[in-house]
N, CA, C and O of each residue as an XYZ file, in Angstrom:
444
protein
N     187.560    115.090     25.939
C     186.450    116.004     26.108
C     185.889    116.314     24.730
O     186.852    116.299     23.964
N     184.865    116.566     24.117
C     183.801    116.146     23.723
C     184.021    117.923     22.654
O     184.214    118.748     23.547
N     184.045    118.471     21.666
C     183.747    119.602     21.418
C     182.616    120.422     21.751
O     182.658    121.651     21.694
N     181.686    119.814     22.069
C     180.203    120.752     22.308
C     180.681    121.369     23.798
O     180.770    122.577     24.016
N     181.061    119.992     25.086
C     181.434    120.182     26.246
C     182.743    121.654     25.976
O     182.918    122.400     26.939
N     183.368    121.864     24.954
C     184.626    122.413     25.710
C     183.816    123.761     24.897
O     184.442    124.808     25.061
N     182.834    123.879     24.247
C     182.272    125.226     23.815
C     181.020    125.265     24.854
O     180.286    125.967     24.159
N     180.516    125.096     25.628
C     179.707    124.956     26.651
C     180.743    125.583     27.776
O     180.548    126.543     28.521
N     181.659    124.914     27.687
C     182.406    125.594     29.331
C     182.917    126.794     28.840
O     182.531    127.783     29.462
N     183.601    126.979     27.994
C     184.105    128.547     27.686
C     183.115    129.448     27.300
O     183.709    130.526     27.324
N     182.092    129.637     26.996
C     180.811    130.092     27.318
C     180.355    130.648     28.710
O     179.791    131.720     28.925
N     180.698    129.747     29.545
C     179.992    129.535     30.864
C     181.047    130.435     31.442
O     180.672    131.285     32.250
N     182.789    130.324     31.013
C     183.855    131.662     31.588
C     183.155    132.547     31.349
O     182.614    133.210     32.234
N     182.915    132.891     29.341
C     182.376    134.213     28.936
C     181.149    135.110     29.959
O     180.983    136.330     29.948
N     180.530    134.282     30.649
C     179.188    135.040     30.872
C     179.302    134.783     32.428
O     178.285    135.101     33.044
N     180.134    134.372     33.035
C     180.504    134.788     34.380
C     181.634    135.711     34.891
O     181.640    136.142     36.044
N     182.729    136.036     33.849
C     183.840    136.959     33.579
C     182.900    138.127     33.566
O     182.907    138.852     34.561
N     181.969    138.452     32.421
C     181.038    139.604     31.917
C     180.097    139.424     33.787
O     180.335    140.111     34.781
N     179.646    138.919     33.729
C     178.785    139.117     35.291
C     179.959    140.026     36.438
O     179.937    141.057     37.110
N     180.829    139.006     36.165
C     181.618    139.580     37.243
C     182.260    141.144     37.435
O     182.571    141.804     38.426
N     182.296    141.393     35.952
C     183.029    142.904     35.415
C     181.491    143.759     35.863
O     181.352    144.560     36.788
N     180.702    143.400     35.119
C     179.418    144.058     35.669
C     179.033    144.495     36.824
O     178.599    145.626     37.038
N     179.244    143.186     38.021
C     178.964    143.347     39.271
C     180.506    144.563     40.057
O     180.456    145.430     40.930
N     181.442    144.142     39.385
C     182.454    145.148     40.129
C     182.309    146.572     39.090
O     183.007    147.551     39.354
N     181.566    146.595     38.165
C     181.602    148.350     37.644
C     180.631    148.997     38.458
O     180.577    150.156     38.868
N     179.706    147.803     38.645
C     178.249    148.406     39.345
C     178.788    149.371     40.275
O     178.503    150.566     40.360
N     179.860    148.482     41.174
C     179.591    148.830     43.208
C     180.841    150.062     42.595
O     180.828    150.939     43.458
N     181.531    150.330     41.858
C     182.602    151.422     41.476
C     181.696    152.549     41.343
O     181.960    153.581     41.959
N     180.651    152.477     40.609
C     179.477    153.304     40.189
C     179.029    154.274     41.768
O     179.181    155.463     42.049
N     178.405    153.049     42.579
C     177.415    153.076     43.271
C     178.131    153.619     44.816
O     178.952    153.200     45.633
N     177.173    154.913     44.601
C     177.547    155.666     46.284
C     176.671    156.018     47.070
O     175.871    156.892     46.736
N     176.623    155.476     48.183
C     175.798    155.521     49.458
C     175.182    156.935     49.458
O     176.037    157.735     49.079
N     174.119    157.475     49.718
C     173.463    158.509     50.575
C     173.456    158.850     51.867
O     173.192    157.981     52.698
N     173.701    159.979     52.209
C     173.773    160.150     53.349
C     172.072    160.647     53.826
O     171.283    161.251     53.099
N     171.794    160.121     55.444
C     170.318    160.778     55.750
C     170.377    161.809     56.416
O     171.176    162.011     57.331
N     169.301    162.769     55.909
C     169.290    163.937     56.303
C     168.607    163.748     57.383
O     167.815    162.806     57.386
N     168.727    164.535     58.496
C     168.557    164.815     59.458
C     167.065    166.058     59.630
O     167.412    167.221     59.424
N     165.447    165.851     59.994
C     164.988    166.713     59.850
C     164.911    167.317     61.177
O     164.435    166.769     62.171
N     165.391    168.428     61.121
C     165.117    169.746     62.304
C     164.069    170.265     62.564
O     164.378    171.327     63.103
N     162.883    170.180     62.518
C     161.778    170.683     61.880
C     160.947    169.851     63.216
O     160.151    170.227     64.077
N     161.497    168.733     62.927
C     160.607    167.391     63.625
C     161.694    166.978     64.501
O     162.629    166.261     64.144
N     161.565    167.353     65.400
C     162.903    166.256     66.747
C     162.201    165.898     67.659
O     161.248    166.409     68.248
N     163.111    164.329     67.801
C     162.373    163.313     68.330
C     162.068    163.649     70.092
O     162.985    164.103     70.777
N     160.936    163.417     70.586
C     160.967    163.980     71.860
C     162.110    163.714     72.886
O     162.686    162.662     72.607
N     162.471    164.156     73.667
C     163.110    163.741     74.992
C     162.337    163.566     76.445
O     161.493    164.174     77.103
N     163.035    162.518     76.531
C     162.590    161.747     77.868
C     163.492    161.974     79.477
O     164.719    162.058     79.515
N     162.810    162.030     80.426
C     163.574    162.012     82.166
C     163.127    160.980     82.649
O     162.162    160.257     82.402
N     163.930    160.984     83.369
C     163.317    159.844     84.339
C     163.409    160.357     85.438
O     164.354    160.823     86.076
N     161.891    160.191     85.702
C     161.741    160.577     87.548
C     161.254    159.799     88.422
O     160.166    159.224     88.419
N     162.361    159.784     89.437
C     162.757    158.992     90.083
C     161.734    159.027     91.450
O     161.813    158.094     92.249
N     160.937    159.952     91.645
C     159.682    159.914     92.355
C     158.319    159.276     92.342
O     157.376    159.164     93.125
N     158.770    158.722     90.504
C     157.242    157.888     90.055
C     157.504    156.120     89.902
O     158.339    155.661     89.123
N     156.813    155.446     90.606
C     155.835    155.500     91.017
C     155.986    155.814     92.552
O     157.166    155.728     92.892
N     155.163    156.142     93.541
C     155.427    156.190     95.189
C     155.489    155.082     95.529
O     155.333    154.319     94.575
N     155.698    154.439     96.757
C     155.549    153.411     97.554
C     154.484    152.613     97.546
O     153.611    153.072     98.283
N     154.223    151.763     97.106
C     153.285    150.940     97.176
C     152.952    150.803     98.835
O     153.797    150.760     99.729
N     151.305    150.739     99.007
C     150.469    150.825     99.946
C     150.706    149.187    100.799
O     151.114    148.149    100.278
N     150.319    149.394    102.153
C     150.185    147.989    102.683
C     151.650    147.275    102.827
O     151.683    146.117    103.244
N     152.665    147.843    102.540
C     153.944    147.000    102.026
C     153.717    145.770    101.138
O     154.113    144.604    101.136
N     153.125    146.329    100.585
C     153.000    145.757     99.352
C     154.322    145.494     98.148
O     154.964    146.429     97.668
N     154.518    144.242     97.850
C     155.446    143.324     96.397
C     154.933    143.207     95.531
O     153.746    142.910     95.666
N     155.427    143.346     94.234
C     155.242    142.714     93.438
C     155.994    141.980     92.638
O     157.078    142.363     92.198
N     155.421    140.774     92.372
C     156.528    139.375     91.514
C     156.651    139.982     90.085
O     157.148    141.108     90.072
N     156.354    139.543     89.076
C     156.826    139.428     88.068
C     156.040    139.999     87.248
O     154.920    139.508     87.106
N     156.391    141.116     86.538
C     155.101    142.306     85.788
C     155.059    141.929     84.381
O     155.932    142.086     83.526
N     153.924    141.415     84.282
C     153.611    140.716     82.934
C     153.135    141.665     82.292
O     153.210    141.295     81.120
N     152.687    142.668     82.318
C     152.080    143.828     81.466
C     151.689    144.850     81.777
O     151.077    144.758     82.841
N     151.730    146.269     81.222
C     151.946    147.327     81.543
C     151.335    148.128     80.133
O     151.836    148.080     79.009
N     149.644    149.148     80.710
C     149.744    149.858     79.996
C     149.232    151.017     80.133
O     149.332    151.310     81.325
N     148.590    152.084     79.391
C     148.164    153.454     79.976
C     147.010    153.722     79.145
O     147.095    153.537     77.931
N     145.792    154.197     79.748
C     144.593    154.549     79.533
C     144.370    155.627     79.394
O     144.981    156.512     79.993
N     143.198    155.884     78.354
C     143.019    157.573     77.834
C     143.182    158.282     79.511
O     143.888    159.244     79.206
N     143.087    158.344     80.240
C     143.158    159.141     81.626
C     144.652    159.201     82.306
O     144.974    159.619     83.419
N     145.403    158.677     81.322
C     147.268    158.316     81.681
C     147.029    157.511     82.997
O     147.701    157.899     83.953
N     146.198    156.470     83.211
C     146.878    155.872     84.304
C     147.391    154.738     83.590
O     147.461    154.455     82.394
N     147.804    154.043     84.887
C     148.995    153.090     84.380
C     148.915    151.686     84.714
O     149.494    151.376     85.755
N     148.384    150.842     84.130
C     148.419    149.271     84.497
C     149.270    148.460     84.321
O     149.904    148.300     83.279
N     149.412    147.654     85.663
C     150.499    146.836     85.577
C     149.696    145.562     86.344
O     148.846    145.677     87.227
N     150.189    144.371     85.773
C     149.551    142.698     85.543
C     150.622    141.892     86.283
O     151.747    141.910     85.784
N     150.442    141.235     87.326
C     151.416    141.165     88.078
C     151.027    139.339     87.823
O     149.862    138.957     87.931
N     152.027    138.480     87.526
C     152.086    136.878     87.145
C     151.710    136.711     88.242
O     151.786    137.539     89.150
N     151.098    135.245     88.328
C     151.316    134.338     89.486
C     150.463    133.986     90.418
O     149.457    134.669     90.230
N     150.234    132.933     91.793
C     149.724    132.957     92.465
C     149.864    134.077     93.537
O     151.023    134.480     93.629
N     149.090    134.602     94.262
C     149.498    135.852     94.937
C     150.324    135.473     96.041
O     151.218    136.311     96.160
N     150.422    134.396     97.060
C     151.471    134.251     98.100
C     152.078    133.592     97.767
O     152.918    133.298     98.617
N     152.243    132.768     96.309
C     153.642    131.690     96.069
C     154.705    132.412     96.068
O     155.540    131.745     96.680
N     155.209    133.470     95.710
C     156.294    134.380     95.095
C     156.809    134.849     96.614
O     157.969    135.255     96.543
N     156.508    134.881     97.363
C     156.608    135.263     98.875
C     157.365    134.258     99.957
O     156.658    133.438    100.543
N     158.766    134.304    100.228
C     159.142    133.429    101.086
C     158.918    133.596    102.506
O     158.692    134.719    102.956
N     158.953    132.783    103.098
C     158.955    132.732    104.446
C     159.275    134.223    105.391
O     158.575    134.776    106.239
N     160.381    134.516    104.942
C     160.601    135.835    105.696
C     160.139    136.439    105.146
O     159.373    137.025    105.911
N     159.968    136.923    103.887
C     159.088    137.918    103.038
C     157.791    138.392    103.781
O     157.384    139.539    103.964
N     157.298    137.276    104.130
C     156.020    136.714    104.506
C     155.328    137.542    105.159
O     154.173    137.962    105.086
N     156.804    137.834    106.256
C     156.399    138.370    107.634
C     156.069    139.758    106.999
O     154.892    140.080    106.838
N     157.182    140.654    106.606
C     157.204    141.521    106.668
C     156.551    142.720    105.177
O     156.516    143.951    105.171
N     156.128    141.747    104.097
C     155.543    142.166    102.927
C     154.304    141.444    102.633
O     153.989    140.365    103.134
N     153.723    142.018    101.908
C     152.215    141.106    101.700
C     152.394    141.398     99.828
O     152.972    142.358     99.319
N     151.777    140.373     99.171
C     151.526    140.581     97.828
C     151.142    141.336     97.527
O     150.867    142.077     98.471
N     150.852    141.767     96.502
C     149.988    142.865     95.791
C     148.804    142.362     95.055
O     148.900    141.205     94.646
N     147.787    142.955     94.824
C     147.055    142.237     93.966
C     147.747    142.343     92.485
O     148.730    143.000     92.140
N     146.664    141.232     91.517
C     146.720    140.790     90.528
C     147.236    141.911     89.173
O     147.790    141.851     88.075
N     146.500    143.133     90.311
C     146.219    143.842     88.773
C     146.476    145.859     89.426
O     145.525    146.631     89.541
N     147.082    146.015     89.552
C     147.762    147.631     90.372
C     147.446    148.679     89.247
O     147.880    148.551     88.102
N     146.783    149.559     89.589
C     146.544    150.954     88.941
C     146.891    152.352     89.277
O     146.136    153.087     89.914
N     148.324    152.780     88.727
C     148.386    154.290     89.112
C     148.274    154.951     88.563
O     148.514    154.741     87.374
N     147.666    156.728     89.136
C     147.467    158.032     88.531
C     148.349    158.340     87.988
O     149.259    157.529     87.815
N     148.432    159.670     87.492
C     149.514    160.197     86.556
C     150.419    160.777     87.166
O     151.358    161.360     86.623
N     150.165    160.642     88.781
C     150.940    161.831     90.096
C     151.835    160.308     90.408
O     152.953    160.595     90.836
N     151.608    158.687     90.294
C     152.119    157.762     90.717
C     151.391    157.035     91.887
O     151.712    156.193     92.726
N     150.475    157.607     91.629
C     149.354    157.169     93.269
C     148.813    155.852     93.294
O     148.639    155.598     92.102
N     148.433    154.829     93.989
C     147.582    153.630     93.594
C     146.178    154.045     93.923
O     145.241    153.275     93.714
């Protein structure tokens, strides 16, 4: 081995030894914060009521709710996928009818 090579590698200890002492004084140093909690501002709470929405009209289904949202007047849209009688089997058939495309309820749960 070569003298330049063997002062090149002990170099390369020196300044990864020093990194390393550095990196472990750092995290010895370094202490987490705890988050304060503001009282002032608490986050709302939510129910769930189990009365909203009512029964859909007609016996009326719906397949697969692609989107859902609420308008300055709080009603509530919901985007229902699909062809309207594919989602509907045979017995379904009889006794439920699709829904349309596109269902709108009041803020009481009404269509």
């Amino acid at each position: 081995m070569s003298l330049k090579k063997a002062v090149i590698g002990k170099w390369t200890l020196v300044y990864a030894g020093a990194l390393g002492a550095a990196v472990i004084g750092a995290l010895g140093l370094w202490t987490p914060t705890q988050a304060v909690a503001r009282s002032n501002n608490p986050a709302p709470k939510y129910k769930v009521d189990m009365l909203w929405p009512k029964p859909l009209p007609e016996r009326w289904v719906t397949g697969e709710v692609a989107g859902t949202c609420v308008d300055a007047n709080d009603h509530v849209f919901t985007v229902n996928r699909g062809p309207q009688n594919a989602n509907l089997t045979a017995k379904e058939d009889l006794v439920a009818q699709a829904s349309p495309p596109v269902i709108e309820f009041d803020s009481e749960g009404n269509v």
